[in-house]
C-alpha positions as CSV (number, residue, x, y, z in Angstrom):
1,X,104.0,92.2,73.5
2,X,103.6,93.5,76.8
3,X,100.0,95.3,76.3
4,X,98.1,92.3,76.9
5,X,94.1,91.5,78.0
6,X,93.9,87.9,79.6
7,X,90.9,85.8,80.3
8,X,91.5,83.7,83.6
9,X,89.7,80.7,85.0
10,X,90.3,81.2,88.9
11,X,90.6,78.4,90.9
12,X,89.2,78.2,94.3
13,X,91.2,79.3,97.5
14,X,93.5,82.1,95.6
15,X,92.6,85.8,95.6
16,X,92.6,87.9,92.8
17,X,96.1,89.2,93.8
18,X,97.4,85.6,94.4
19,X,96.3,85.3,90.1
20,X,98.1,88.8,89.5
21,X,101.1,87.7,90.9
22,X,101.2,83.9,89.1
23,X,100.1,86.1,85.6
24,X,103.4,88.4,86.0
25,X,105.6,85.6,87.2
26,X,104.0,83.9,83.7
27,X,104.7,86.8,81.2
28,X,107.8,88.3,83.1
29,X,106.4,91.7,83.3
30,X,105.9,93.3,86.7
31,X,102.7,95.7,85.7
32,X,99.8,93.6,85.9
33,X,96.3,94.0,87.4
34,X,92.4,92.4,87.4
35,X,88.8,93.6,86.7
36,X,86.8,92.6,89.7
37,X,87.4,90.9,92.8
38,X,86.5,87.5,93.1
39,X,86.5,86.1,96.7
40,X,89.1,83.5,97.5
41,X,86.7,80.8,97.5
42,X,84.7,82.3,94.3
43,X,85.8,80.2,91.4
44,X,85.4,81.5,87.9
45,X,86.4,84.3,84.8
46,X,88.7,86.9,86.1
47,X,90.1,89.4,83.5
48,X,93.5,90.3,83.9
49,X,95.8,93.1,82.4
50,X,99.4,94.0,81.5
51,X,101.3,96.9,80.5
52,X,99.5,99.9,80.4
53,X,96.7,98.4,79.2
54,X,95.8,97.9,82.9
55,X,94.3,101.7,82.0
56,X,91.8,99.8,80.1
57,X,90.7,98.0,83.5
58,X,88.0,100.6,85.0
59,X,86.4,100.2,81.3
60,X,85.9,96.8,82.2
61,X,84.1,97.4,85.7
62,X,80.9,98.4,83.6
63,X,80.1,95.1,81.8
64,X,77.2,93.4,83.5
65,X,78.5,89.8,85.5
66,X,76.8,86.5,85.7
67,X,77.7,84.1,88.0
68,X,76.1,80.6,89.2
69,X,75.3,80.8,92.7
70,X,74.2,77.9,95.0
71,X,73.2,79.0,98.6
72,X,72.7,77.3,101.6
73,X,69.2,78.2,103.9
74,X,69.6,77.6,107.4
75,X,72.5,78.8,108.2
76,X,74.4,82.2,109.1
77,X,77.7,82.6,109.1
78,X,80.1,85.6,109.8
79,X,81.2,85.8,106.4
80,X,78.3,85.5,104.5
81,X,79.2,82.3,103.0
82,X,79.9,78.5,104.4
83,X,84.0,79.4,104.9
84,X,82.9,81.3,107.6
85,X,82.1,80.4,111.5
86,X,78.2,79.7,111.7
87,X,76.9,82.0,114.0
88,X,73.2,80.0,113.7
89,X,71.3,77.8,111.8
90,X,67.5,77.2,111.9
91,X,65.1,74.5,111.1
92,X,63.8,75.2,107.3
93,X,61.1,72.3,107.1
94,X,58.2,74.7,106.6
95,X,59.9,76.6,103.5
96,X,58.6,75.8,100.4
97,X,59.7,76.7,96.7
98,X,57.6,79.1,96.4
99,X,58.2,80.9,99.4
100,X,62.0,81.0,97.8
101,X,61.0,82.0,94.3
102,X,58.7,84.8,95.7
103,X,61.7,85.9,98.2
104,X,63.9,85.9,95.1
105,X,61.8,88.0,92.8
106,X,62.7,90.8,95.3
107,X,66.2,90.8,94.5
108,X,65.5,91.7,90.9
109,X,65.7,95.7,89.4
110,X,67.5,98.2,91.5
111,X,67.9,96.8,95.2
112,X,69.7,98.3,98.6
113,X,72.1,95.9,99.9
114,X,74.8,96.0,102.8
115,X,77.9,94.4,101.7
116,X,79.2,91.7,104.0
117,X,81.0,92.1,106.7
118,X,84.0,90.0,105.7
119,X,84.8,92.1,102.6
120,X,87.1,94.5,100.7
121,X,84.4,97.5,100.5
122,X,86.2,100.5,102.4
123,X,85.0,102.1,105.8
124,X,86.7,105.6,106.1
125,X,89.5,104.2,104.3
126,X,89.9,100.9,105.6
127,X,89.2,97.6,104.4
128,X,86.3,95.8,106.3
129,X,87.8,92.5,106.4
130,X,90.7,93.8,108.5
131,X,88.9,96.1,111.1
132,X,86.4,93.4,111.6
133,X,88.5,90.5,111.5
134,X,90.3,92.9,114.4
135,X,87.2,92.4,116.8
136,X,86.1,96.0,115.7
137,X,82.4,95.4,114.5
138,X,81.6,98.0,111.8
139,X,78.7,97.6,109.1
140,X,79.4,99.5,105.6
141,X,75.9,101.7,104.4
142,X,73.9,100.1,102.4
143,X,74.7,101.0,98.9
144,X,72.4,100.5,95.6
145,X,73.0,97.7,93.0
146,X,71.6,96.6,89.7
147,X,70.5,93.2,89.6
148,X,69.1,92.5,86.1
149,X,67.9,89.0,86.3
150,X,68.2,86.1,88.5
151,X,67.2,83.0,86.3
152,X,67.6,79.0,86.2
153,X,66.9,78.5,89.9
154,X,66.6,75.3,90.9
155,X,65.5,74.3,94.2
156,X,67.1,71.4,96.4
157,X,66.6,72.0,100.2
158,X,68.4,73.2,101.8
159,X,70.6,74.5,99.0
160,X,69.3,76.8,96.1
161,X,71.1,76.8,92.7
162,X,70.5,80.3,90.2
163,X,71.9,81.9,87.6
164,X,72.8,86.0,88.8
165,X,73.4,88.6,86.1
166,X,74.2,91.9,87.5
167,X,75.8,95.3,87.8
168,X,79.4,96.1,89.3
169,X,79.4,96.2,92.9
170,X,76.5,93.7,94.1
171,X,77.4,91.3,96.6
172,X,76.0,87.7,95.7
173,X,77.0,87.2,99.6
174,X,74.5,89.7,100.8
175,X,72.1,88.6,98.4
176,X,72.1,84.9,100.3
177,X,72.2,86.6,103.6
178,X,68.7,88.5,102.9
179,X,67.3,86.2,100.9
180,X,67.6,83.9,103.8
181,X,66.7,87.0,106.3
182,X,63.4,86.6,104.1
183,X,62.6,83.6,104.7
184,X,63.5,83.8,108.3
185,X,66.1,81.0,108.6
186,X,69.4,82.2,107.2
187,X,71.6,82.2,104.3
188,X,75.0,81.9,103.0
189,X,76.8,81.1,99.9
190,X,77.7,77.7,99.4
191,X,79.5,78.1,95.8
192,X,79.9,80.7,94.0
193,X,81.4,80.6,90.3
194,X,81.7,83.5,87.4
195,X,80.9,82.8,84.2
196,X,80.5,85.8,82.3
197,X,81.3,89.8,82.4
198,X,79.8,91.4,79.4
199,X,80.8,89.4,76.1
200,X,83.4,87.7,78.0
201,X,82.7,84.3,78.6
202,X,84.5,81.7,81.2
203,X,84.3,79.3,78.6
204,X,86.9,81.4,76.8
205,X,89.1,81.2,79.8
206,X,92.6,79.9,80.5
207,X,93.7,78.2,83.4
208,X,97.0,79.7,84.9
209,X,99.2,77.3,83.5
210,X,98.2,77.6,80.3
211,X,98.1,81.4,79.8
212,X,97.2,83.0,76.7
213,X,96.0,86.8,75.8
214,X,92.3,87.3,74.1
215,X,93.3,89.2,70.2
216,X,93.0,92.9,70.3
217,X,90.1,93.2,68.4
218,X,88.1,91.3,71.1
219,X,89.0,94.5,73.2
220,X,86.3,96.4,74.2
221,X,84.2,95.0,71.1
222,X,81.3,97.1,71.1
223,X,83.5,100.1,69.9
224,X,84.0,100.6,66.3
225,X,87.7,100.4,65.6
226,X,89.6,101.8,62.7
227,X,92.8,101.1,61.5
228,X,95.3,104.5,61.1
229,X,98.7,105.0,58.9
230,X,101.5,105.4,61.3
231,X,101.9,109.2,60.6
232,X,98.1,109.6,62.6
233,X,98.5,107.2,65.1
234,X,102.0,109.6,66.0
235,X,99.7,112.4,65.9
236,X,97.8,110.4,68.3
237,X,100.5,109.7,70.5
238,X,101.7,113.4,70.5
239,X,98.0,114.6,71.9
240,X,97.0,115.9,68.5
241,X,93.2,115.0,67.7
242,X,93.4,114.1,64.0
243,X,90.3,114.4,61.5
244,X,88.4,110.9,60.3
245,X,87.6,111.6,56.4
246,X,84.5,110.2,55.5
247,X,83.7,108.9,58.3
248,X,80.3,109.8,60.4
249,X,79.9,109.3,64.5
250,X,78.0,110.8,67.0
251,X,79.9,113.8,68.8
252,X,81.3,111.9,72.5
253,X,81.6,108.6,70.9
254,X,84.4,106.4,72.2
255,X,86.2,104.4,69.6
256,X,89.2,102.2,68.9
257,X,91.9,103.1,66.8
258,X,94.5,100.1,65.3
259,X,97.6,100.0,63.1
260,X,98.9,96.7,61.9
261,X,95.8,95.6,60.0
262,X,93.6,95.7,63.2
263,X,96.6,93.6,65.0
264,X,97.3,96.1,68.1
265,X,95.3,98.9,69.2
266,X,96.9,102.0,69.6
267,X,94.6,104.7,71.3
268,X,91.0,105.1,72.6
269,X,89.5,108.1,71.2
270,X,86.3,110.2,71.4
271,X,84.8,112.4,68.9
272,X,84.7,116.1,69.2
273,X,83.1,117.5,66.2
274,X,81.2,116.0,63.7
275,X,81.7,118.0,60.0
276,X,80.8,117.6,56.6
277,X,83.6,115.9,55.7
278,X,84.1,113.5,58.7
279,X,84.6,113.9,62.5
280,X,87.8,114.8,64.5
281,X,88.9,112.7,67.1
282,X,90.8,113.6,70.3
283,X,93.1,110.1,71.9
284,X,91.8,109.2,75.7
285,X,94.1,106.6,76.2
286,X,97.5,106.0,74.2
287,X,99.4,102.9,73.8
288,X,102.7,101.8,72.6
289,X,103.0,99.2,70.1
């Protein structure tokens, strides 16, 4: 079945595209994509599409990540992290774990970070590791970003290990980088590894040659699902909203719709009008069995 969602363990020193391309060479079918960039030394879950479920992918984008960081203090490097050239490093005897936890605590709610210099954000158009890796210097604008908790921090000098759970876009890079800006010696990312995005966890992942697809119903699990007679789910797949009998949701909700005993999902749909005998439902996204 070509509409497939994949959980994937990356392995260090392969970009996301370098997994795309093993995942269709794997399954034989040429349209494949991913839900967040992970940086080629990033190791870690990586959710992977194919068929025209890679429609499904910006749905993805919105799950909070969590990722186990370790940076290294006393040191800068052009790229944020230790794969880069060092451009200084500093003495860090006088830091002291509090200093550290208190610099951290900063990092927490809704921060303004600049994304590194050596990454894929977009400067009128281009990608930043390109111009700058051109000898062009350019800085992206600082952009907001959720972080909602940075836990489990352990403290070895002159490394710092911590658990980062966040919203889509942050930079764990950039959060090194100031946290070490903070403290006034430098920072970069030593390791970096994912380990969850929303109820998707890495130790659910497959390695790339053992590649297997997560069940439909795992799909987007926070949206009810219902299972339709073939005669709706056509009406479905014709652009026809069809009408939900005794069945009760709020007016904009997004839900799932099945055929095959809850086997393959069909359509996302949203709810347009709620009546007294049910609510109508208009498909989003169609599928093909």
């Amino acid at each position: 079945m070509k509409n497939q969602i994949y959980l994937i363990d990356k392995p260090s020193n392969m970009t996301s595209f370098d997994v795309v391309q093993t995942v269709r060479k794997a399954i034989g079918i040429r349209r494949v994509g991913h839900a967040g960039t992970l940086d080629p030394f990033a190791t870690g879950l990586l959710i992977v599409a194919s068929g025209p479920f890679t429609r499904l992918v910006d749905l993805f984008h919105h799950y909070p990540k969590t990722y186990l960081a370790t940076f290294q203090l006393g040191v800068s490097t052009d790229t944020d992290d230790m794969t880069g050239t060092v451009q200084a490093e500093k003495n860090i005897s006088g830091i002291r774990e509090p200093d550290i936890l208190s610099a951290l605590s900063q990092f927490e709610g809704e921060i303004t970070q600049r994304p590194p210099a050596i990454s894929a954000k977009r400067v009128d158009g281009k990608r930043l590791y390109r111009v700058n890796r051109e000898g062009v210097k350019v800085e992206a604008r600082p952009v907001k970003v959720q972080v909602h908790e940075i836990r489990s921090i352990e403290v070895e000098l002159p490394c710092v290990t911590m658990e980062i759970e966040c919203g889509t876009g942050t930079y764990i890079r950039s959060i090194a980088r100031d946290l070490g800006e903070i403290l006034g010696v430098g920072g970069a990312v030593k390791s970096l590894s994912r380990t969850a995005i929303g109820p998707y966890k890495l130790s659910d992942a497959y390695n790339l040659t053992e590649i297997e697809p997560i069940p439909h119903l795992s799909i987007l699990p926070e949206l009810e699902s219902f299972s339709l007679a073939s005669d709706a789910i056509e009406e479905l797949s014709s652009g026809k909203s069809v009408l939900l009998r005794d069945v009760f949701l709020d007016e904009g909700q997004k839900i799932r719709i099945f055929d095959d005993y809850f086997k393959k999902m069909r359509a996302l749909c949203r709810v347009t009008m709620k009546g007294s005998v049910g609510c109508r439902i208009q498909p989003e996204k169609v599928f093909s069995a």
